[in-house]
N, C-alpha and C positions, 0 to 999 in steps of 0.2 A: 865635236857634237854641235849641230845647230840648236837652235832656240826651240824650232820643236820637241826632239829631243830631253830640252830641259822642263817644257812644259808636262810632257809626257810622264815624267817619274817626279814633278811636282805633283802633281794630279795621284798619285798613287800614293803619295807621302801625305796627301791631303785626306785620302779616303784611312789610312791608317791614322790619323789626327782624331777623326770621326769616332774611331771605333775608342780611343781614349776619352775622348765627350760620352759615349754609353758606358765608360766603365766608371766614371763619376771622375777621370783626371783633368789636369789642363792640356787641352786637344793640341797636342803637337806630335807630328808624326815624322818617320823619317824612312828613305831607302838608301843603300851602298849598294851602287851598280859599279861593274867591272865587264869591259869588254860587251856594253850593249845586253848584260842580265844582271839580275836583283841577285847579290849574295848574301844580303843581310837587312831586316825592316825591323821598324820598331815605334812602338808609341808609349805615351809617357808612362808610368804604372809607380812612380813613388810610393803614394799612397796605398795602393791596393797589396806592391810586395814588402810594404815597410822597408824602403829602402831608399835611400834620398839618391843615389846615384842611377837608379831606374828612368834614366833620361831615353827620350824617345833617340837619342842619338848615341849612344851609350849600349842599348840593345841593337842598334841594329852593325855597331861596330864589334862588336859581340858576338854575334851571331857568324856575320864576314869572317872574322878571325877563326868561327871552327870552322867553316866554310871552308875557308884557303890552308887551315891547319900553319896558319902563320899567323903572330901581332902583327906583322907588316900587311899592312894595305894597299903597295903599291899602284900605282895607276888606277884607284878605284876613285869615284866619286860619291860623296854624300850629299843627298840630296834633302832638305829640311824645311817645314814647314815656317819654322821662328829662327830668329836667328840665335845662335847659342851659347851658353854661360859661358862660365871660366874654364870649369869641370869638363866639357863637351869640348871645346876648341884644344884645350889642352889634350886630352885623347886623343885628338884628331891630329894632332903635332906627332907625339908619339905611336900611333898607328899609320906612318907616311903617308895620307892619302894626297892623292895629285889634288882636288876639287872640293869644294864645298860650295853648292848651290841653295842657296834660303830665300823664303820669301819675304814674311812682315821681318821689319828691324824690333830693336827690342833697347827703346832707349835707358830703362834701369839695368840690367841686367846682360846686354848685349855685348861680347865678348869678340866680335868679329867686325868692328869699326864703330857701333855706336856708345859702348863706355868705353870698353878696350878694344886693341886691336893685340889677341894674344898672337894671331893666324899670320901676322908679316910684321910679328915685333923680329928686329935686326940681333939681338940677343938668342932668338930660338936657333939649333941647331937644322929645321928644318922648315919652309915658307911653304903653306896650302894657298893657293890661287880661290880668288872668292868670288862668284857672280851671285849677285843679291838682285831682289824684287822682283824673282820669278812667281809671274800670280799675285803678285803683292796683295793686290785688293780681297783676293777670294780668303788667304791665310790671316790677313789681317782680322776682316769680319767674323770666320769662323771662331777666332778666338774673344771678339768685342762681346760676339751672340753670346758665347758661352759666360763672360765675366757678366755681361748684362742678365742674363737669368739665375745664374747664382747669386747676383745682389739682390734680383725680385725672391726669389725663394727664401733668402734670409730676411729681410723684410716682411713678408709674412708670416717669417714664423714668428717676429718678435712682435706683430701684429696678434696673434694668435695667444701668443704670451701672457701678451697684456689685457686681450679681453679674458682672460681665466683668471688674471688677479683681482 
């Protein structure tokens, strides 16, 4: 896969991010392409299905596995807006996938080289190949805007608060 390619189903991972931003989550989306098609997408939904594992990466490896009617992932790619926990990289160990493409890093939580590196620690039984900063800039911001208006919105509400008292 060239770099187009990766931009291509960045751009699609991004627009399912979005739709996580209208359903009030933290906008991260994701695709698992196999063989040049999407078999599985997803965006964040914790909060909405009360379920802390509703990782934008997590559905869309979910969705791939009834796809293929297999947990094995082989030779697919996941492509991710943020880079992913512990929870997500570990999935991604255990569902074999060849690739993991993400864009912003994610230095508290970043599980794929910025805290840990679960995806080419030498103890897992199996190594996912990682191309990072696809789109960086577009994934990054998308999630800045988001944290940036969810501070503004709380802010007025305690704004709002305080002139009632």
């Amino acid at each position: 896969m060239d770099n187009h390619d990766h931009e291509y189903w960045m751009q699609h991972a991004l627009t399912l991010a979005q739709r996580a931003w209208e359903e009030g989550e933290v906008p991260v989306g994701a695709v698992l392409v196999l063989n040049g098609q999407a078999i599985g997408e997803g965006w964040n939904r914790p909060i909405g299905r009360h379920d802390p594992t509703a990782h934008a990466e997590m559905m869309a490896l979910r969705q791939g596995g009834a796809v293929l009617q297999n947990y094995r992932l082989l030779n697919a790619t996941l492509y991710v807006t943020l880079e992913p926990c512990v929870m997500c990289a570990g999935a991604m160990v255990h569902s074999r996938i060849a690739r993991l493409v993400f864009g912003a890093r994610d230095a508290k939580t970043g599980a794929a080289g910025s805290l840990l590196d679960v995806l080419a620690h030498p103890g897992m039984n199996h190594r996912v190949a990682v191309t990072e900063g696809v789109l960086a800039p577009a994934c990054s911001a998308l999630l800045s805007d988001f944290f940036r208006q969810r501070r503004q919105q709380q802010k007025a509400l305690k704004d709002a608060n305080r002139k009632r008292d």
